[in-house]
C-alpha positions as CSV (number, residue, x, y, z in Angstrom):
1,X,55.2,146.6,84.9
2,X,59.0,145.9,84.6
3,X,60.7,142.2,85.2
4,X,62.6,143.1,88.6
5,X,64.9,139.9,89.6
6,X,63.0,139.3,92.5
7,X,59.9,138.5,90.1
8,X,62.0,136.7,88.1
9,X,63.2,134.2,90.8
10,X,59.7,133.9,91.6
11,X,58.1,132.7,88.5
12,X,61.2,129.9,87.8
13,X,60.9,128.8,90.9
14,X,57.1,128.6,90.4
15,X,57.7,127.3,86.4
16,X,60.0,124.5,87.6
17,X,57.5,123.6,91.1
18,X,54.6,123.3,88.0
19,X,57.0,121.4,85.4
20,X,57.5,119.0,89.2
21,X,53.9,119.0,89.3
22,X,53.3,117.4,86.0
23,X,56.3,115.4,86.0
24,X,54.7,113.6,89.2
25,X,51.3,113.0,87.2
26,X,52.7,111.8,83.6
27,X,54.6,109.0,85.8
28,X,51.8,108.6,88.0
29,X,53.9,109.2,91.2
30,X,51.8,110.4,93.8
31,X,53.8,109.8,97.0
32,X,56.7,111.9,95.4
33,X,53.6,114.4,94.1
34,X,52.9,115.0,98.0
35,X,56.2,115.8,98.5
36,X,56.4,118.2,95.6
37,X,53.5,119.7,97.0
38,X,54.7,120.3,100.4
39,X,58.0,121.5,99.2
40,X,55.8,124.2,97.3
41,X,53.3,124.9,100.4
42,X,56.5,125.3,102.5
43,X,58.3,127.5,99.9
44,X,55.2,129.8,99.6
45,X,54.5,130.4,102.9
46,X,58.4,131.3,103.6
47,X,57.8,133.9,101.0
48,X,54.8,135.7,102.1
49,X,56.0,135.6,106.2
50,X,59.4,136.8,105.2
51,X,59.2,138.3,101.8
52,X,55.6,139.9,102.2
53,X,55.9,140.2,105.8
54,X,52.3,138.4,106.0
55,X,51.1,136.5,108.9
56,X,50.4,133.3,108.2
57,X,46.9,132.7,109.5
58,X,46.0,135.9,107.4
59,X,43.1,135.5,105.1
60,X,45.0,136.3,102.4
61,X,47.5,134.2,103.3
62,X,45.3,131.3,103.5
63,X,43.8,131.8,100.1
64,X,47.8,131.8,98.5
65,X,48.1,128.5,100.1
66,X,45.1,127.1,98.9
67,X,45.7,128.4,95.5
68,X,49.1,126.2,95.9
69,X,47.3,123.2,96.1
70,X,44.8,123.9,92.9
71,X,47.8,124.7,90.8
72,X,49.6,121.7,92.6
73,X,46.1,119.5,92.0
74,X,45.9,120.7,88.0
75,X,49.1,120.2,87.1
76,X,49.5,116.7,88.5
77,X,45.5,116.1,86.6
78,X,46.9,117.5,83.5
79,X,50.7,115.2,83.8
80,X,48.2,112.4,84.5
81,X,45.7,112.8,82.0
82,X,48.9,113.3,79.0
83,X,50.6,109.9,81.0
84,X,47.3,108.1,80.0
85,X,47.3,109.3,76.4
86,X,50.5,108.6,75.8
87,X,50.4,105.5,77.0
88,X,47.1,104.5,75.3
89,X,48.9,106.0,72.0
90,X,51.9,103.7,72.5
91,X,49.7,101.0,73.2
92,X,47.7,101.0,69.6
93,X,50.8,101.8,67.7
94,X,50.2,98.9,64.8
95,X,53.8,97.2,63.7
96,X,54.2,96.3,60.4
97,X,56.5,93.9,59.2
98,X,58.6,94.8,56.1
99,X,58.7,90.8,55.2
């Protein structure tokens, strides 16, 4: 299977929509999360109606949208899970004075 630039496109656009994803989790951001995620359901199902010619009531159709939101769901889990450790890390960090 060859990298065509159609393909290409697809998986930054999907890479950066992911990287959004856990951006929104690590700073705990879930109004802007929602908005990520719509951007991404509304991107998706321009793709498949136009790019796949797909209906968009289709079965299969309805099964790439929910897969959105899992991908959507564990990136944000993962961004918020590594915002917690992070934070817990920064918050045990023991000072010591060179006095």
């Amino acid at each position: 299977m060859t990298l065509t630039p159609t393909l290409a496109a697809l998986l930054t656009v999907f890479a950066l929509w992911m990287i959004a994803c856990l951006w929104t989790g690590f700073r705990a951001r879930v109004g802007l999360f929602f908005l990520v995620l719509a951007v991404g359901l509304a991107l998706n199902a321009i793709w498949m109606v136009f790019g796949l010619d797909a209906r968009v009531f289709e079965p299969h159709a309805l099964v790439a949208q929910v897969s959105v939101v899992l991908y959507a769901v564990g990136g944000f889990g993962f961004g918020w899970l590594a915002g917690r450790l992070a934070q817990r890390w920064r918050e045990s960090r023991v000072d010591k004075d060179d006095a």
